[in-house]
C-alpha positions, 0 to 999 in steps of 0.5 A: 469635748469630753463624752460626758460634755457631749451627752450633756449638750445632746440631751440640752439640744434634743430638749431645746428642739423638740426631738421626738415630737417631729421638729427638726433637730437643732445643733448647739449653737456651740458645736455649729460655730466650731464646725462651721469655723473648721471647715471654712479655714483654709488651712494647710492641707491640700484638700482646703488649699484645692478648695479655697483657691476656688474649684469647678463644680461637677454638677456644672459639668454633668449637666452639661455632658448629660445635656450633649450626649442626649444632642448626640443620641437623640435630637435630630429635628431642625428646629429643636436643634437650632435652639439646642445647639446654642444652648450647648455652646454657651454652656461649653464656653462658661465651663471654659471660662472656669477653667485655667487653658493653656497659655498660648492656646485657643481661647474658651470662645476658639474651642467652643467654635471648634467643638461646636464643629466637631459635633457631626462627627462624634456622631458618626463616631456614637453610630459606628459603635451603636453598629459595632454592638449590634453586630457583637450582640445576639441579644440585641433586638434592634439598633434602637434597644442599643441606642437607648439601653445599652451602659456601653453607648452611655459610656461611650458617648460621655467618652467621645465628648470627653476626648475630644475636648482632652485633645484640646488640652481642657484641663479637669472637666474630661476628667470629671465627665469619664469618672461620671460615666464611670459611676454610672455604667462601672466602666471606667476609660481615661479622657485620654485614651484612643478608641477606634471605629466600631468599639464594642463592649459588652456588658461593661462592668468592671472595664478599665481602659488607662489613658495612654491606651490605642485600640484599633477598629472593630475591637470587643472586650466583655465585662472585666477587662484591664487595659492598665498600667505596670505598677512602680514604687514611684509610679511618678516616674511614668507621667507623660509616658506611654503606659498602657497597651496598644489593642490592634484592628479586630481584637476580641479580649474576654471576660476578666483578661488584664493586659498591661504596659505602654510597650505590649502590643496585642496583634491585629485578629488576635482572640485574649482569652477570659482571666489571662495575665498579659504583660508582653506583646503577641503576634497578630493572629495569636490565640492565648488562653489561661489553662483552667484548673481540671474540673471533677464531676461526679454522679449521684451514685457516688463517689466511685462515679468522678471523673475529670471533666474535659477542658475546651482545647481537649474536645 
């Protein structure tokens, strides 16, 4: 439709509606039926093809981890538990229903029992790395502050839940819980990867932990870390390989450090300083740091007065 065309139908529009006078605004009836006719064809692109072969609905899923991690977090009375666990079971069961499992595998009822079973355990598991923060965290005023404001235990929590069920092979909803705590926190870990016992983080933003990742126990990273991939032209080439790093017991990598592919192993007791660049493994024990650029400081009296300040390794 022309510019012309277009004006002429807003102005005949805002007429028809009232705009201006606090009705609502009224669409062509023209330009409705075109839109609405668009969107509805299921046409050969991929995203109208992925939707009209019917799709799962995140909102369905964020309810229902949002629904389980506060059983995880928060509810411990007998009572209410008897009438919550029920309503998790079912709600797990349904979204399993939607889904494509893989053939020759549990049923949606089967994974409902067993996840049902495993609840006590990623407790346990949310308690290590609720102790783990407290432990890495001077700031922390106590296990409850942890518990209830801390983005990590958040993150973590969805994380648990959806490693497990990505452990049962359930296709698309731990992937719709990850990039929902990724939203909500900025810290972004693959269903897929495997987090040890006592996991800290802290702060959070801007972590990224690849799927195919192994961290070990009592591991820290700060705000910024990769835990990634090496890029290729054809990154297909890499489905269903091990691409990312393996983190070893007693790790502490620092703000901004980037650490990447499937065969670099950072040892056991190892310290990765802030913003290195890792693409090989380390031995267990290793110190590595990035070399800063020197810092000049000078005086108020002028610029006689510079001198190079002394880096941490110089002291």
């Amino acid at each position: 439709m022309a510019s012309s065309s277009i004006a002429r139908s807003m102005r005949k529009a805002e007429a028809d509606s009232g705009t201006g006078t606090g009705e609502a605004f009224s669409c062509p009836e023209d330009v409705l039926e075109a839109t609405v006719e668009g969107l509805a064809a299921c046409d050969e692109t991929v995203l109208s093809e992925t939707v009209c072969g019917g799709i799962l609905d995140p909102i369905e899923v964020v309810s229902w981890v949002d629904r389980t991690k506060r059983l995880l977090r928060f509810r411990v009375d007998p009572a209410e538990l008897r009438s919550e666990v029920p309503v998790v079971a079912d709600g797990l069961f349904k979204l399993l229903e939607q889904v494509d499992l893989p053939e020759g595998g549990e049923s949606a009822g089967e994974l409902t029992i067993r996840f049902i079973e495993r609840l006590v355990d990623l407790r346990q598991l949310l308690s290590y790395d609720v102790e783990a923060a407290y432990d890495g965290d001077p700031a922390a005023a106590g296990y409850d502050e942890i518990v209830v404001a801390y983005p990590a235990i958040r993150a973590l929590a969805i994380h648990r839940i959806a490693h497990e069920l990505h452990g049962y092979r359930v296709p698309l909803l731990p992937r719709i819980m990850s990039e929902y705590a990724h939203d909500r926190t900025g810290i972004d870990i693959h269903p897929g990867a495997r987090l040890g016992r006592y996991f800290f983080i802290d702060h959070g933003t801007g972590i990224v932990v690849g799927e195919t990742a192994t961290i070990g126990e009592r591991v820290r990273l700060y705000q910024g870390v990769t835990i990634g991939a090496q890029s290729l032209r054809d990154a297909s080439a890499l489905r269903g390989k091990k691409r990312h790093p393996t983190i070893e017991n007693d790790v502490t990598v620092y703000a901004g450090a980037t650490i990447l592919g499937g065969e670099t192993v950072i040892g056991e007791g190892s310290v990765i300083g802030g913003n290195v660049f890792l693409t090989e493994s380390v031995p267990p024990g290793s110190r590595v740091m990035a070399e800063a650029p020197r810092q000049l400081m000078r005086s108020a009296k002028g610029p006689d007065t510079e001198e190079s300040m002394p880096l941490q390794w110089d002291i």
